[in-house]
C-alpha positions as CSV (number, residue, x, y, z in Angstrom):
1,X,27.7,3.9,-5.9
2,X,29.6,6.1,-2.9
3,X,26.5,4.8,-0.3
4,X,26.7,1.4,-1.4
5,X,30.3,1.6,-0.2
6,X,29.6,2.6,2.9
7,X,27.3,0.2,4.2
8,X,30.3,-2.0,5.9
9,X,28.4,-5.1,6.1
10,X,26.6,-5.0,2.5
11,X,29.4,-5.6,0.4
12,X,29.4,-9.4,2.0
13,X,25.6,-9.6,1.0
14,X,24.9,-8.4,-2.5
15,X,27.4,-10.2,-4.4
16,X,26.8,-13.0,-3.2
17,X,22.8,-13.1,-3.5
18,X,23.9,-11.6,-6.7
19,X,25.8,-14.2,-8.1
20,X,22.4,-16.8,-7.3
21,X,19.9,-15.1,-9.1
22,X,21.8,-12.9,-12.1
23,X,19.4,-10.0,-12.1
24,X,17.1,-7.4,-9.8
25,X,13.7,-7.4,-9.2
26,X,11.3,-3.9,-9.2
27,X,9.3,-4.2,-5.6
28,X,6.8,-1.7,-4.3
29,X,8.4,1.6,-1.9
30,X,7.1,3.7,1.1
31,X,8.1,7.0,1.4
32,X,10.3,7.4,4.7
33,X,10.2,11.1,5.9
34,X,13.2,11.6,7.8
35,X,13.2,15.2,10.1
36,X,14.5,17.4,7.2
37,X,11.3,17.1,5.6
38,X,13.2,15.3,2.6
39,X,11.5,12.3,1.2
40,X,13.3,9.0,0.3
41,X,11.9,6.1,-0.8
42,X,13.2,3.1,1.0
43,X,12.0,-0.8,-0.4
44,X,10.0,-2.0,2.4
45,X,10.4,-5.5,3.6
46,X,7.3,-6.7,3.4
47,X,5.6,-10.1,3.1
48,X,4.9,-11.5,-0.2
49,X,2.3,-9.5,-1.9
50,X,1.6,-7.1,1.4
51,X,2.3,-3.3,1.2
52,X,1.1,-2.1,4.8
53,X,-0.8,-3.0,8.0
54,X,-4.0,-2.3,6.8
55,X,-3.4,-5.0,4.2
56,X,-3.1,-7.7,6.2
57,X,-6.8,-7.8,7.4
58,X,-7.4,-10.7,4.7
59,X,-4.4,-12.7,5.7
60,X,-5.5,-12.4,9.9
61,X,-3.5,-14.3,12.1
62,X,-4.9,-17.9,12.2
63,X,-4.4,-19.1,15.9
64,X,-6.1,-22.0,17.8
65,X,-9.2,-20.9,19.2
66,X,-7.7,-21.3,22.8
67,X,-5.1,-19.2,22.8
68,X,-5.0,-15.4,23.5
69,X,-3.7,-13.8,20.3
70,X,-3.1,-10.2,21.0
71,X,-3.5,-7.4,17.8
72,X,-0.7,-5.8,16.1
73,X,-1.4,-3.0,18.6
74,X,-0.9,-5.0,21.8
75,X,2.4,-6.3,20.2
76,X,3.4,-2.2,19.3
77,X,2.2,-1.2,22.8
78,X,4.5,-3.7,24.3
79,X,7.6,-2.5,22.7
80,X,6.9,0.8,23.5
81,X,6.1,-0.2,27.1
82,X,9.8,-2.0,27.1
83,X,11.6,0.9,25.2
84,X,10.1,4.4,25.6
85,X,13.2,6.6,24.4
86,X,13.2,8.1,21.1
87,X,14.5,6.3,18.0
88,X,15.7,8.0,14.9
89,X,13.0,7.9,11.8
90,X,15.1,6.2,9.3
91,X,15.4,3.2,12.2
92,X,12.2,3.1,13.6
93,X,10.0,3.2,10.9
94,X,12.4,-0.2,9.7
95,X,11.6,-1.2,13.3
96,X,8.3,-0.7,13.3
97,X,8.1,-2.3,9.9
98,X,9.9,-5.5,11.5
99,X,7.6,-5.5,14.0
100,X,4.1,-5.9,12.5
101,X,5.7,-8.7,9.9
102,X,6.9,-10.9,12.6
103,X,3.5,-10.2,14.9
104,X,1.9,-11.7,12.2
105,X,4.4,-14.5,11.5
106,X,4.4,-15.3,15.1
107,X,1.1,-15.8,15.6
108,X,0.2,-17.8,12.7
109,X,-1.3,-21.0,13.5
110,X,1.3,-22.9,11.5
111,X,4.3,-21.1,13.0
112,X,7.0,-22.8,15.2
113,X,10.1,-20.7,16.0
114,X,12.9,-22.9,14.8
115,X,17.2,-21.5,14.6
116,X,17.6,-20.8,11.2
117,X,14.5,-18.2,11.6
118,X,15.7,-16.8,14.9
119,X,19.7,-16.5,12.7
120,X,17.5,-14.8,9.6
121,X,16.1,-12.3,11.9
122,X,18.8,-11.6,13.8
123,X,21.0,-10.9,10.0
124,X,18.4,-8.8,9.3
125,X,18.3,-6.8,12.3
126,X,22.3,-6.2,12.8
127,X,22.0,-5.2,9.1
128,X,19.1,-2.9,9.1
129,X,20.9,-1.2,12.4
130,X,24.4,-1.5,11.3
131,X,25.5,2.4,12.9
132,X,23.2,2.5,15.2
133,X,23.8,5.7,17.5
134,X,24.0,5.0,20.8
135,X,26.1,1.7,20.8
136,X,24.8,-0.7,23.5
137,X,21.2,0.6,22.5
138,X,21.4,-1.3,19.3
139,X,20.6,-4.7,21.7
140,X,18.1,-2.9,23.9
141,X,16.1,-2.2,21.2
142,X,16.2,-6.0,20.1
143,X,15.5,-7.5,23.5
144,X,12.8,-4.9,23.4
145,X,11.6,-6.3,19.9
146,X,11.8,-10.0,21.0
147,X,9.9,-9.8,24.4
148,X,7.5,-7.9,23.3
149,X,6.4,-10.7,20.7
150,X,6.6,-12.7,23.7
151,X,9.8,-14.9,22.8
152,X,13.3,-15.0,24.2
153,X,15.9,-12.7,22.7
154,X,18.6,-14.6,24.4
155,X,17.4,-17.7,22.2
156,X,17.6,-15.8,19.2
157,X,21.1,-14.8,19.7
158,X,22.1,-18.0,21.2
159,X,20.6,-20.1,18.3
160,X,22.3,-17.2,15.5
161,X,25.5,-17.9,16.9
162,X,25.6,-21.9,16.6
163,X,24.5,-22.3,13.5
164,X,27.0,-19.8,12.0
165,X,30.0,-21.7,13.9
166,X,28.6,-24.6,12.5
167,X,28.3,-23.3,9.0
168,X,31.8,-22.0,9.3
169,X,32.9,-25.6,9.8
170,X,31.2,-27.0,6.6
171,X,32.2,-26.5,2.9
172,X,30.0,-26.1,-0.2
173,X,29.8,-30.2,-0.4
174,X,29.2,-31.0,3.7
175,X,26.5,-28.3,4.1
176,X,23.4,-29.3,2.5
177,X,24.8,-33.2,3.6
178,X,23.2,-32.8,7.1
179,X,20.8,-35.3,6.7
180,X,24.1,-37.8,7.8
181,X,24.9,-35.6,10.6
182,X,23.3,-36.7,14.5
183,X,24.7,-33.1,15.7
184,X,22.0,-30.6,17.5
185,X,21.8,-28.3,14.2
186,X,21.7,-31.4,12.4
187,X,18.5,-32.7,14.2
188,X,17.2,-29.0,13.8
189,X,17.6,-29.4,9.9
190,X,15.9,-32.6,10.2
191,X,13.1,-31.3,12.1
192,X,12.4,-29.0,9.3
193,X,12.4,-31.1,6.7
194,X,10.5,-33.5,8.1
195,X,7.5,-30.7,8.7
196,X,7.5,-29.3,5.6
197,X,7.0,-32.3,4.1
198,X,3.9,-33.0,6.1
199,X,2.8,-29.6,4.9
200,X,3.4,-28.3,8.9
201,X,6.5,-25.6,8.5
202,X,5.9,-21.8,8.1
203,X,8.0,-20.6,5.7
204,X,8.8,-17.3,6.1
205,X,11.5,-14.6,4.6
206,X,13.2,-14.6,8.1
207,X,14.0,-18.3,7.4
208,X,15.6,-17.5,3.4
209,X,17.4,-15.2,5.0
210,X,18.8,-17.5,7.0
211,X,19.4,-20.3,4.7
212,X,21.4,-17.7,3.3
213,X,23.4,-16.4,6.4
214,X,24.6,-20.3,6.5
215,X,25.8,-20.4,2.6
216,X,27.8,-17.5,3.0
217,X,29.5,-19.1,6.4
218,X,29.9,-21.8,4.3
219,X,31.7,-19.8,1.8
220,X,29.0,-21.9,-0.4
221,X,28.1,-19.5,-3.4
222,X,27.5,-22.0,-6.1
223,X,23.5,-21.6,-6.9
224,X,23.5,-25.6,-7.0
225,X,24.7,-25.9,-3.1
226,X,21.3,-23.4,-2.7
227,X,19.1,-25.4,-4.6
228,X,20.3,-28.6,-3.1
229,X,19.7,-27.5,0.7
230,X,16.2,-26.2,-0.4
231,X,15.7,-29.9,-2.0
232,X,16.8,-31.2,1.5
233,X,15.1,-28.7,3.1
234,X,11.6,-29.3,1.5
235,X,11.5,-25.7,0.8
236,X,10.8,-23.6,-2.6
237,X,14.3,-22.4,-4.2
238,X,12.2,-19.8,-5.9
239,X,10.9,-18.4,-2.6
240,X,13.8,-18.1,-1.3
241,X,15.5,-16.6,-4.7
242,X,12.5,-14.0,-4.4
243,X,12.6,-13.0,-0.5
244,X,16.8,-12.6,-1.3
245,X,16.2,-10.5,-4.1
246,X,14.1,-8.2,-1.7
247,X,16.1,-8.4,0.9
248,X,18.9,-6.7,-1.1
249,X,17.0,-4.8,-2.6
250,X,15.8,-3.2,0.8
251,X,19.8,-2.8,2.3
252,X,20.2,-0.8,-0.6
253,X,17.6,1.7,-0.6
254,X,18.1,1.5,3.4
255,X,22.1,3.0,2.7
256,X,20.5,5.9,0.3
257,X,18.6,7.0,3.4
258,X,21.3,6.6,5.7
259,X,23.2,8.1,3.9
260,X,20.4,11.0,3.7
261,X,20.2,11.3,7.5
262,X,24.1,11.5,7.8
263,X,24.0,14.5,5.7
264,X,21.4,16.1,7.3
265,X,23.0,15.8,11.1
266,X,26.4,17.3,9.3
267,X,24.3,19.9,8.3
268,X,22.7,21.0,11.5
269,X,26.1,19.9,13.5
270,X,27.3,23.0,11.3
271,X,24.9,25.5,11.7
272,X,24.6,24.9,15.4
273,X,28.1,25.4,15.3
274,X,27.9,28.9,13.1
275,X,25.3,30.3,15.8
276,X,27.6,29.3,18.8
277,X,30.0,31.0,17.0
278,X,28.1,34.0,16.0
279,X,26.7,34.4,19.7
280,X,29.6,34.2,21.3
281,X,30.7,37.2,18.7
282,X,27.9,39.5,19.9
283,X,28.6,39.0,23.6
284,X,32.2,39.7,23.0
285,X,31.3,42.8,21.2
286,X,29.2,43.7,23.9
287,X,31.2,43.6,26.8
288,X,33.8,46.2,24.7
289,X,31.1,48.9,23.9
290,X,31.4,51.2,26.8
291,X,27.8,51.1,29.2
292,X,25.4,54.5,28.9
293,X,25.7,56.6,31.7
């Protein structure tokens, strides 16, 4: 499909997640109403079994009595207070999406921010606003999205960043093998491990995502090297098969729309241009007709 051919940074993703699971998955759509009063339907990311905010009421954020959780409202007010100028439809409402998943991710009592969730969300995010308008406003908006869930973008970036060199440095056999290793991403592996086999890791889509963003550095496509790592990692493989299903499922439908908008700007770029055209016309024809005495 033309829009799937587009989307620069897809074509490294769907194959690949492809090639694990051999098939697609029906999940539940929103309708996204861009400004041309079309509708598309876009797959939503959401949580397993969740279709919109007012669904999560039975799955509240579990936090220790002595903290201060704030609401999904504080969290949106936040972002808002940190970045007030407008954002396109097709990107905010993915934004805004983001936003009330990892609010509730975040402060779950079981959560503990770890890399390969801060490199999942950050895959996510430079996917979701691959052509971005406005260039440097692609990383305001994040460091916006970050604070305002009261953790540090810089982190997320940093953290993205090492484990991809490090997965670039491993092969299909070496990279699920880090139980040998003493290295920091190593020891972050480790940690993980360890938790989720005392039942004390919050596993999250963020985090299939990046289990996945460290395959394909890697260059480890092979289902086995998957299921291994998730074996090492203490994790479900069929989660994470599910949540990468979605996830592809959700750059897809995300293209369709962009590719929507595109078509749409063309559009008005166009008829803005007829009307400049057309007015300048009149005043020109004006200025010949001779003025009434």
């Amino acid at each position: 499909m033309a829009a799937l051919q587009s989307f620069s940074s897809l074509q490294s993703v769907c194959p690949s997640v492809e090639g694990w699971r051999g098939g697609t998955r029906s999940i539940d759509s929103c309708k996204l109403k861009l400004s041309t009063g079309n509708e598309v339907f876009m797959s939503s990311f959401h949580m397993r079994g969740i279709t919109n905010a007012s669904s999560y009421r039975p799955l509240r954020c579990v936090a220790a009595a002595t903290q201060n959780v704030p609401t999904v409202s504080d969290t949106k007010s936040a972002f808002l207070s940190k970045y007030n100028r407008p954002i396109p439809s097709v990107y905010n409402n993915v934004i805004q999406e983001l936003l009330v998943q990892q609010h509730l991710m975040r402060y779950n009592q079981t959560y503990k921010y770890d890399a390969v969730f801060g490199l999942g969300f950050v895959t996510v995010y430079d996917q979701l606003m691959d052509g971005y308008p406005g260039g440097a406003e692609k990383e305001t908006i994040f460091k916006a999205h970050i604070e305002a869930l009261k953790e540090d973008p810089e982190q997320y970036r940093k953290d993205a960043k090492m484990l991809e060199e490090w997965a670039s440095s491993k092969t299909s056999e070496t990279v699920a093998s880090f139980k040998s290793g003493d290295g920091e991403v190593e020891n972050i592996l480790k940690d993980i491990s360890d938790r989720a086999s005392e039942g004390k890791f919050h596993y999250s889509r963020f985090f299939a995502i990046g289990l996945f963003r460290i395959l394909e550095r890697a260059n480890a496509t092979d289902p086995t090297v998957l299921e291994k790592l998730c074996q090492e990692l203490n994790v479900s493989k069929l989660s994470v098969d599910r949540d990468l299903d979605t996830y592809r499922n959700l750059l897809s439908k995300l293209v369709q729309a962009k590719e929507l908008l595109k078509e749409y700007v063309e559009r008005e770029k166009a008829k803005q241009a007829q009307r400049e055209a057309s007015s300048k016309s009149s005043e020109a024809v004006a200025k010949m007709e001779p003025s009434s005495s």
